[in-house]
The first five atom37 places (N, CA, C, CB, O) and aatype in JSON, in Angstrom:
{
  "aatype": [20, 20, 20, 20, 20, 20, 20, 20, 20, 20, 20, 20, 20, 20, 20, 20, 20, 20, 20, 20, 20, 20, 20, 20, 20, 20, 20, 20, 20, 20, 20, 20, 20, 20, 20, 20, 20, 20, 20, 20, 20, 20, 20, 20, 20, 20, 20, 20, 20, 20, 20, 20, 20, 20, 20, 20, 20, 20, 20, 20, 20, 20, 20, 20, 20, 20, 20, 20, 20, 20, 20, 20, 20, 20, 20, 20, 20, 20, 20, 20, 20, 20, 20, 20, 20, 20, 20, 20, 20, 20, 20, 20, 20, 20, 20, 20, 20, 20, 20, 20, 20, 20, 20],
  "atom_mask": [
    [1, 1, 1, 1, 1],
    [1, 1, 1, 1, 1],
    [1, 1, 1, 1, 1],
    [1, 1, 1, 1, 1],
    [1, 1, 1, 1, 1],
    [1, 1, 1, 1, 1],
    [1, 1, 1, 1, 1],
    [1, 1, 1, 1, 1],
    [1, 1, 1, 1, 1],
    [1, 1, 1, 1, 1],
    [1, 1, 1, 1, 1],
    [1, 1, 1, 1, 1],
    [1, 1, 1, 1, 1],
    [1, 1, 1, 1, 1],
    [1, 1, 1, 1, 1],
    [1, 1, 1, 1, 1],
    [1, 1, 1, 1, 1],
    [1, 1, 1, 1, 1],
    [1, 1, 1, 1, 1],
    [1, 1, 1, 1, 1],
    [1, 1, 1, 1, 1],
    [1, 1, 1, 1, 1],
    [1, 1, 1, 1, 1],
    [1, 1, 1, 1, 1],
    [1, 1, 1, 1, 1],
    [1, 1, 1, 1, 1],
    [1, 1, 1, 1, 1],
    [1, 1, 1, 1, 1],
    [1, 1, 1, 1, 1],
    [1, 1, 1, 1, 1],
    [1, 1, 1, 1, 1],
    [1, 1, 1, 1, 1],
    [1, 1, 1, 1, 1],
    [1, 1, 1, 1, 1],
    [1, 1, 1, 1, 1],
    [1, 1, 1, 1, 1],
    [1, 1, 1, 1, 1],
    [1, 1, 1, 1, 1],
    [1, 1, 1, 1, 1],
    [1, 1, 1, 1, 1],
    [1, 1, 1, 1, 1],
    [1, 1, 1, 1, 1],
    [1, 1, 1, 1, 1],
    [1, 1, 1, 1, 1],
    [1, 1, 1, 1, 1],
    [1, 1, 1, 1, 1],
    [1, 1, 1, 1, 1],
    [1, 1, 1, 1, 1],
    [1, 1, 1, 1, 1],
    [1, 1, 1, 1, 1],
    [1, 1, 1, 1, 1],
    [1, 1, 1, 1, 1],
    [1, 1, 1, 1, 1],
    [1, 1, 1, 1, 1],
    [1, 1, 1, 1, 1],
    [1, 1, 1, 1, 1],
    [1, 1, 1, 1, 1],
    [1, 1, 1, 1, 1],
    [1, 1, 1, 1, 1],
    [1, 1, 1, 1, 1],
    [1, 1, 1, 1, 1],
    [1, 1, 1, 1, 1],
    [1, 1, 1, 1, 1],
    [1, 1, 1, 1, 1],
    [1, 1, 1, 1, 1],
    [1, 1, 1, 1, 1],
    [1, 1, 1, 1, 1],
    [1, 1, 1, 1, 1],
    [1, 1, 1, 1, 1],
    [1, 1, 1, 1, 1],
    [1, 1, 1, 1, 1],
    [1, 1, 1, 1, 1],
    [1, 1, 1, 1, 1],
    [1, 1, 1, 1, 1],
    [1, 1, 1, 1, 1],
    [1, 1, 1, 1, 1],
    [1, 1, 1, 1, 1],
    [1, 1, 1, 1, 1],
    [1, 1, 1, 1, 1],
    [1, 1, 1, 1, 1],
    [1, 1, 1, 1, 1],
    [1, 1, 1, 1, 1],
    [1, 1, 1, 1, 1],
    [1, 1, 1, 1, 1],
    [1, 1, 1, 1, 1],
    [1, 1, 1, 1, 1],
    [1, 1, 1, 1, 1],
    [1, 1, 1, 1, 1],
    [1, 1, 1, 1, 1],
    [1, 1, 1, 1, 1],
    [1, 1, 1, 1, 1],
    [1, 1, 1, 1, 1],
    [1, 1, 1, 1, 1],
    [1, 1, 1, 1, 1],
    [1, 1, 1, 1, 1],
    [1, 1, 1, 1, 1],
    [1, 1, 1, 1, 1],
    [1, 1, 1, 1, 1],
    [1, 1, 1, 1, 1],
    [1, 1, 1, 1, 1],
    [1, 1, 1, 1, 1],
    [1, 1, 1, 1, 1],
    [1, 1, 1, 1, 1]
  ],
  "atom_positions": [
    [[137.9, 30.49, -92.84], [138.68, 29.36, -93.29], [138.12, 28.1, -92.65], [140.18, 29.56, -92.94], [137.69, 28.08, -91.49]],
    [[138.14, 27.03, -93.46], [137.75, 25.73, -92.97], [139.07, 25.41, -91.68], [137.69, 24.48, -94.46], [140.23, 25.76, -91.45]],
    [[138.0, 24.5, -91.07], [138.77, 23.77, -90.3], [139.31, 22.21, -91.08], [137.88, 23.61, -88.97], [139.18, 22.19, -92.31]],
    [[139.7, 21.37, -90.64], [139.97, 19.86, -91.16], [139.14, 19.36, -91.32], [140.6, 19.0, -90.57], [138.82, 19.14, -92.49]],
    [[138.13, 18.77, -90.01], [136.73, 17.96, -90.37], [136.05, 18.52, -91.63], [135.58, 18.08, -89.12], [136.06, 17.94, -92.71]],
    [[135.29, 20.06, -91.31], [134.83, 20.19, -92.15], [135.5, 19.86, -94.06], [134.51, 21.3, -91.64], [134.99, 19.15, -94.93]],
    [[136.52, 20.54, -94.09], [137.13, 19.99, -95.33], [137.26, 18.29, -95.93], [138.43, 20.48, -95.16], [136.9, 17.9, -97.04]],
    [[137.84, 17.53, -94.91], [137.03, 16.0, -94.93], [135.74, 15.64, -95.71], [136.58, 15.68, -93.54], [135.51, 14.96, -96.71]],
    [[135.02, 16.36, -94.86], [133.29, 16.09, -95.21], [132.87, 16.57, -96.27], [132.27, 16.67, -94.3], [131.98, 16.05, -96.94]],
    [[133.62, 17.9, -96.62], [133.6, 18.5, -98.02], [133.88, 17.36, -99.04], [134.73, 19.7, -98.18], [132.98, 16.63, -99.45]],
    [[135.1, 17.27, -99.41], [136.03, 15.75, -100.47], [135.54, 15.01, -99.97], [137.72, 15.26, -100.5], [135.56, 14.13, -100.83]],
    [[135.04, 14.59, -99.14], [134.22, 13.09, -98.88], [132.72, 13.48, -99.85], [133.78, 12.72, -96.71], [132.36, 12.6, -100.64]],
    [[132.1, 14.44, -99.79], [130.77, 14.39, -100.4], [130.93, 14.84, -101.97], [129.73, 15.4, -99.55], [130.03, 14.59, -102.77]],
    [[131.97, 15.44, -102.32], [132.91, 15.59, -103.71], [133.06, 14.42, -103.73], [134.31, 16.42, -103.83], [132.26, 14.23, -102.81]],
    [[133.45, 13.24, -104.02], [134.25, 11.65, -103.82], [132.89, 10.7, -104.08], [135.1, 11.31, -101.86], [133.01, 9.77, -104.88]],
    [[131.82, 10.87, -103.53], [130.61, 9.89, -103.42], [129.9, 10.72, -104.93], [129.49, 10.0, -101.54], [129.53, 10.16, -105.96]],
    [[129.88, 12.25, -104.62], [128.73, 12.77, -106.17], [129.5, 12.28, -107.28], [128.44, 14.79, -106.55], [128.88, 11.91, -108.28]],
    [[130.71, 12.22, -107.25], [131.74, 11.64, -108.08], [131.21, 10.16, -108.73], [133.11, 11.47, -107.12], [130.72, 9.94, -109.84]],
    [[131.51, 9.23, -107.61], [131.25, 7.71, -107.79], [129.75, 7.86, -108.23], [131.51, 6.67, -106.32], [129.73, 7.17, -109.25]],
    [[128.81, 8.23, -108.1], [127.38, 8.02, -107.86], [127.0, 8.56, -109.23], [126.68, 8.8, -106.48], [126.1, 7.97, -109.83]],
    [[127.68, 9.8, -109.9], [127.9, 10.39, -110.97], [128.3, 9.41, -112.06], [128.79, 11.36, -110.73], [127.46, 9.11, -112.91]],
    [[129.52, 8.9, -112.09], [130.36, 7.99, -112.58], [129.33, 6.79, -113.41], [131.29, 7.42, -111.27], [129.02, 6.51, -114.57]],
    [[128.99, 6.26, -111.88], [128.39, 4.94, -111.79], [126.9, 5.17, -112.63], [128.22, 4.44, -110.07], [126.53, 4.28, -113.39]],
    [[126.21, 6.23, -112.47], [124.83, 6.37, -112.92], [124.71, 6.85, -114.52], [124.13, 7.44, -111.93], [123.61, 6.78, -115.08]],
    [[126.14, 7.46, -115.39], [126.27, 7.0, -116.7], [126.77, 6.43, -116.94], [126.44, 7.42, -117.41], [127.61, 6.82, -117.76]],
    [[126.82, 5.16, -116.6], [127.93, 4.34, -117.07], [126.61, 3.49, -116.95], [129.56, 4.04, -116.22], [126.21, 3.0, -118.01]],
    [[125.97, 3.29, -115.94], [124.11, 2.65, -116.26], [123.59, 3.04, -117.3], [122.88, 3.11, -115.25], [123.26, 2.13, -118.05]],
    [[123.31, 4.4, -117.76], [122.82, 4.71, -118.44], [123.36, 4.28, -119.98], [122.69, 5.78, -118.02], [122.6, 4.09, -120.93]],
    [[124.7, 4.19, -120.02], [125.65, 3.82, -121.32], [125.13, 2.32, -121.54], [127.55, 3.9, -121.01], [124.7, 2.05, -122.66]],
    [[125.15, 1.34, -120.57], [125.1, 0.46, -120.43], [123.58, 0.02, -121.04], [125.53, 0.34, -119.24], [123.57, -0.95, -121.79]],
    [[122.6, 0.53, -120.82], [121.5, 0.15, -120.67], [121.01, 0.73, -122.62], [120.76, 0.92, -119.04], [119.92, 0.44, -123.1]],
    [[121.97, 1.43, -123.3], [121.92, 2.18, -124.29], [122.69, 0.85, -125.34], [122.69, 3.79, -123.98], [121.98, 0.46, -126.26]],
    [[123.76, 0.34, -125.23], [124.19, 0.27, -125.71], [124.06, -1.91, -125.95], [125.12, 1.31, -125.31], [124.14, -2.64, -126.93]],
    [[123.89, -2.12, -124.76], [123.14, -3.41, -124.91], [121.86, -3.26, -124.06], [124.02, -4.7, -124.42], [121.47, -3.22, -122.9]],
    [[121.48, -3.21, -125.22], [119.84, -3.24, -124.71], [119.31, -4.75, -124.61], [118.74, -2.37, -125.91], [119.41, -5.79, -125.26]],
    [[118.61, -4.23, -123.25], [117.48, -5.67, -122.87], [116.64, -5.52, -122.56], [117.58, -6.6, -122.02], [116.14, -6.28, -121.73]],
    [[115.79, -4.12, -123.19], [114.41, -3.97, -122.46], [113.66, -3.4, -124.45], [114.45, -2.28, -120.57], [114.34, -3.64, -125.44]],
    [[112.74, -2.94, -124.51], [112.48, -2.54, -125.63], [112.53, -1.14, -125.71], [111.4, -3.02, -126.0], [112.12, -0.7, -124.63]],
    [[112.83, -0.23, -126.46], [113.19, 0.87, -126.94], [112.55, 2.0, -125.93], [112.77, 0.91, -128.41], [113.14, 2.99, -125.5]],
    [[111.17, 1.61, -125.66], [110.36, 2.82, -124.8], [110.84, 2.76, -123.84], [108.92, 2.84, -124.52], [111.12, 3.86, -123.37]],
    [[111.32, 1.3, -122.83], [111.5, 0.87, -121.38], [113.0, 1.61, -121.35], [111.42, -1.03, -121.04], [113.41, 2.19, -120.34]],
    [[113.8, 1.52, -122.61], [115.04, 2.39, -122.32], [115.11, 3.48, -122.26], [115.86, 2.32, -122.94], [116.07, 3.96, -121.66]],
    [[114.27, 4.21, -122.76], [114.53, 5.4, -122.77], [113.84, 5.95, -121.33], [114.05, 5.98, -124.12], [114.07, 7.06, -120.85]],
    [[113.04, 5.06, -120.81], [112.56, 5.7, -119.25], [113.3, 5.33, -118.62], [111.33, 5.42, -118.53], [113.45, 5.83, -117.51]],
    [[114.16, 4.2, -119.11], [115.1, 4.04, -117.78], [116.42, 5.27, -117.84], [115.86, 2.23, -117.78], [116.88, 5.84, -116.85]],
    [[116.67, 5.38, -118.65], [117.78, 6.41, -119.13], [117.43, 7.91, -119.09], [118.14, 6.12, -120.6], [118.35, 8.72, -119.07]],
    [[115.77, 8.42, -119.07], [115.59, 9.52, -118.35], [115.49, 9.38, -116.57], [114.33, 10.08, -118.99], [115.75, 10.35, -115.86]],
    [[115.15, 8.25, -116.06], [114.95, 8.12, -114.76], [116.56, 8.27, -114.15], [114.12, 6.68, -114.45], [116.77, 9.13, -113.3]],
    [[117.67, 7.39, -114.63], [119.35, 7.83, -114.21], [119.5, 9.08, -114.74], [120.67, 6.85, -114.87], [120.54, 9.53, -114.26]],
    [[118.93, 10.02, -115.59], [119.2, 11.06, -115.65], [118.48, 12.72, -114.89], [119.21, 10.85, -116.8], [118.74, 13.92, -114.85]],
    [[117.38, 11.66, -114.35], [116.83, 12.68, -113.02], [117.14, 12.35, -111.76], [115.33, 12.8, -112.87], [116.7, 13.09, -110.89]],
    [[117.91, 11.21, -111.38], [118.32, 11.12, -110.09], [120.33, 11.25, -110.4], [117.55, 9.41, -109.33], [121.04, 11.11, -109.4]],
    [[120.93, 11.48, -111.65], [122.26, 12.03, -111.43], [121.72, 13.74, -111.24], [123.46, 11.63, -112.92], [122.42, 14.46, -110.52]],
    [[120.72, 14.22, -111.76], [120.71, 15.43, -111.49], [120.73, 15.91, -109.97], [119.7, 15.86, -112.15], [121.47, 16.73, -109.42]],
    [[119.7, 15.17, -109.48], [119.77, 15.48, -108.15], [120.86, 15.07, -107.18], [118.74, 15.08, -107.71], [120.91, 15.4, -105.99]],
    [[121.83, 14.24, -107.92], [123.32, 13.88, -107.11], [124.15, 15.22, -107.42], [124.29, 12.31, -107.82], [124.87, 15.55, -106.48]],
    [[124.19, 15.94, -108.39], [124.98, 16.87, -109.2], [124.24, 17.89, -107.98], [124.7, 17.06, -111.19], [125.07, 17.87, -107.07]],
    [[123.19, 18.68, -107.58], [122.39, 19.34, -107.21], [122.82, 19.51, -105.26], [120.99, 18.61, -107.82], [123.09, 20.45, -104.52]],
    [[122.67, 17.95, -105.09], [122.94, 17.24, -103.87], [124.75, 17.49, -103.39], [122.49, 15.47, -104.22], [125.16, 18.14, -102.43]],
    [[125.17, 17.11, -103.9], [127.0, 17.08, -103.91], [127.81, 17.95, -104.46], [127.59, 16.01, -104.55], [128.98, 18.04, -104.1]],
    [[127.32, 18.64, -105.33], [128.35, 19.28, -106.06], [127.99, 20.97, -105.77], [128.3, 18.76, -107.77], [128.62, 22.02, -105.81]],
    [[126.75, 20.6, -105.5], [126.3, 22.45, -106.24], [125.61, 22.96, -104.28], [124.1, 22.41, -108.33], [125.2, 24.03, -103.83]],
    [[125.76, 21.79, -103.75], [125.25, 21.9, -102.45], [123.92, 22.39, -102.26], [126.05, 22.66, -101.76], [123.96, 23.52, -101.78]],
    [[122.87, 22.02, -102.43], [121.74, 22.72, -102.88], [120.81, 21.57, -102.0], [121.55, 22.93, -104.74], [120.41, 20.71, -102.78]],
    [[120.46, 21.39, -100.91], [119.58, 20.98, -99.97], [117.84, 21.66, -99.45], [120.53, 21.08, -98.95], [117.24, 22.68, -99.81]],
    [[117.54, 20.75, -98.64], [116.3, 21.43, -98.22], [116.09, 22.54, -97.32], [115.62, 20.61, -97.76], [115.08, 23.13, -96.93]],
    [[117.15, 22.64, -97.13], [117.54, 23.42, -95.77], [116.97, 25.06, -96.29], [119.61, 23.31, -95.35], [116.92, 25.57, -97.41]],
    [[116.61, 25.55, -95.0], [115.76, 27.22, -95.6], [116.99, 28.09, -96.29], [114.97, 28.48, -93.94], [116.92, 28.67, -97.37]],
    [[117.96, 28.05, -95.54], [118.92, 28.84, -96.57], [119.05, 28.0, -98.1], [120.61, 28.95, -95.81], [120.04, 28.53, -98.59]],
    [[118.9, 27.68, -98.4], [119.53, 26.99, -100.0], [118.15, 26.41, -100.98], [120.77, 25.26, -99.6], [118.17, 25.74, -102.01]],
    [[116.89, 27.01, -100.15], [115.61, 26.53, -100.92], [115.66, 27.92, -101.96], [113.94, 26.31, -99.78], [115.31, 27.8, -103.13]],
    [[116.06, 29.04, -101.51], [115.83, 29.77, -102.82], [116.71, 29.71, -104.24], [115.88, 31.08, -102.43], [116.44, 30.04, -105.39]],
    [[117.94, 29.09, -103.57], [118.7, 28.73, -104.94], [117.87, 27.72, -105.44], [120.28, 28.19, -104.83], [118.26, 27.52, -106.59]],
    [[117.07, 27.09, -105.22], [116.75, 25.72, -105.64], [115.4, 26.15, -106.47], [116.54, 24.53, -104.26], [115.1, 25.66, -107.56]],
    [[114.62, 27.14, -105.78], [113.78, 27.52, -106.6], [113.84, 28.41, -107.65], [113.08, 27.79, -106.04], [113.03, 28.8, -108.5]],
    [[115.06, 28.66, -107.37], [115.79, 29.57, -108.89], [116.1, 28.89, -109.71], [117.06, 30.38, -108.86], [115.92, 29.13, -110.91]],
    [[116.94, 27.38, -109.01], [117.24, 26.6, -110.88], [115.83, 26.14, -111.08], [118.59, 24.83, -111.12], [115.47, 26.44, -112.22]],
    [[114.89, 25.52, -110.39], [113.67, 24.92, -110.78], [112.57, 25.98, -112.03], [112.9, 24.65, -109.18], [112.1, 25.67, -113.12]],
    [[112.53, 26.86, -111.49], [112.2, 28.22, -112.47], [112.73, 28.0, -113.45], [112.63, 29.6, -112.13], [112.07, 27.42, -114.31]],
    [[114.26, 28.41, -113.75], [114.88, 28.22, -114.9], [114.34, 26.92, -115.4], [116.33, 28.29, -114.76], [113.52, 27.04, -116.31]],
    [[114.52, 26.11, -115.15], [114.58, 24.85, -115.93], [113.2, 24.68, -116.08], [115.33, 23.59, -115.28], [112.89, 23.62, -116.61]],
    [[112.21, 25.51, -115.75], [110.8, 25.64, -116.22], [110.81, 26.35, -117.71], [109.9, 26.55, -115.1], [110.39, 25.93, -118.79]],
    [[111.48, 27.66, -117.34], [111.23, 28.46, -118.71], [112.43, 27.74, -119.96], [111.57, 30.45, -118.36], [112.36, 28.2, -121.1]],
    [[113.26, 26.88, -119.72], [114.1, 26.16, -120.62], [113.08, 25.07, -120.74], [115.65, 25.76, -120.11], [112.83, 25.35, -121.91]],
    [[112.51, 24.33, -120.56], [111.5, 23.32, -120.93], [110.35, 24.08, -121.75], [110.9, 22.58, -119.58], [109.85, 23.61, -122.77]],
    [[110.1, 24.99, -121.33], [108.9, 25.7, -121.8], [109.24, 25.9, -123.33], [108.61, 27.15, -120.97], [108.53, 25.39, -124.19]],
    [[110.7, 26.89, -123.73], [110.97, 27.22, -124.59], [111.27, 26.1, -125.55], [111.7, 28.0, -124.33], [110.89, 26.27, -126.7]],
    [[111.87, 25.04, -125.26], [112.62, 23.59, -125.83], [110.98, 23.27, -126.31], [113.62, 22.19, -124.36], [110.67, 23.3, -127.5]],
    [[110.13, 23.0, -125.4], [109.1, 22.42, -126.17], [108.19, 23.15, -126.77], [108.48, 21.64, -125.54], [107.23, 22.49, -127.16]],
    [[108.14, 24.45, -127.03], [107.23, 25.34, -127.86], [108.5, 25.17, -129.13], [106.76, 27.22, -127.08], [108.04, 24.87, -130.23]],
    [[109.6, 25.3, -129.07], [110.34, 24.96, -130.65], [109.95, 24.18, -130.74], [111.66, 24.8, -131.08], [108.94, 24.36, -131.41]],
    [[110.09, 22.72, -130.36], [109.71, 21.42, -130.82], [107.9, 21.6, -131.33], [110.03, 20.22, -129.4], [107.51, 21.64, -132.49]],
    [[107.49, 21.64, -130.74], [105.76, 22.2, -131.58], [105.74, 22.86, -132.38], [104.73, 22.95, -130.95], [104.89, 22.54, -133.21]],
    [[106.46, 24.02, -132.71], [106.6, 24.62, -133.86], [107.02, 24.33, -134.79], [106.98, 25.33, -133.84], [106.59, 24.91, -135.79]],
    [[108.32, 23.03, -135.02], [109.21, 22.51, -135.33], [108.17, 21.37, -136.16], [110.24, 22.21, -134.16], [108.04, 21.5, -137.38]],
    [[107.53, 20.4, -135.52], [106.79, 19.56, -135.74], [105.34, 19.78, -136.52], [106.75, 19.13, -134.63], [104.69, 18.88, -137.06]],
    [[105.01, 21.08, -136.46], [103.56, 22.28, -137.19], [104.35, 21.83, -138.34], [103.3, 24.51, -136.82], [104.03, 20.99, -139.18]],
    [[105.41, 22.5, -138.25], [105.45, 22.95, -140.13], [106.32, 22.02, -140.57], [106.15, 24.66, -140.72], [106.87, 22.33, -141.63]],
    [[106.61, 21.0, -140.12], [107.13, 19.38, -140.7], [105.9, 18.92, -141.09], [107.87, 18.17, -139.51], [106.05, 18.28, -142.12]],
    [[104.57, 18.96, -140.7], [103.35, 18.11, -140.85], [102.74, 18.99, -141.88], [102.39, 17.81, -139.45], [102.03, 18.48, -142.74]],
    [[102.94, 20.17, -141.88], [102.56, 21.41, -143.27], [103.25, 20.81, -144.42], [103.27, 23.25, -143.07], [102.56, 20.56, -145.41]],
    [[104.36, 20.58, -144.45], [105.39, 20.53, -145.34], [105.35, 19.18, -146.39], [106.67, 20.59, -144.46], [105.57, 19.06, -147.59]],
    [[104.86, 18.04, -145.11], [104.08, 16.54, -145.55], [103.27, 16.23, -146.39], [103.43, 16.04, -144.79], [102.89, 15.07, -146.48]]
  ]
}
């Protein structure tokens, strides 16, 4: 069972992935919806808030640090999210073959 501090520090780091979460689509909404950069510059900016909320989500929520205990969870989602990229973009190539066949 937790003690107090620790539980504190817990909802305190729940409370910030929260705000930091919050705050980083609401950039991203923002940056979507009045645009002031040109179409390419948004969309890097809107993948860039969407690789540093990941690592807040990763960081705060899912507790997943550098620390030796918690590097193998980390290299377990990194894996995954290798073979989900892998697969996402071999459909999309396949997807795009026989759209340009079809042309």
């Amino acid at each position: 069972m937790k003690n107090g501090t620790e539980r504190r520090t817990e909802l305190r780091t729940y409370a910030v992935g929260y705000l930091l979460a919050l705050a980083l689509t609401g950039a991203a909404f923002a940056a979507v919806v009045w645009p002031s950069f040109a179409a390419g510059t948004t969309l890097a900016i809107v993948l860039g808030l969407a690789l540093v909320q990941a690592i807040v989500h990763f960081r705060c929520f899912l507790h997943i640090t550098m620390q030796r205990a918690s590097r193998h969870d980390l290299q377990l989602i990194l894996f995954s999210t290798l073979i989900i990229v892998m697969m996402v973009g071999g459909t999309l190539v396949l997807l795009m073959n026989l759209r340009g066949r079809m042309m």
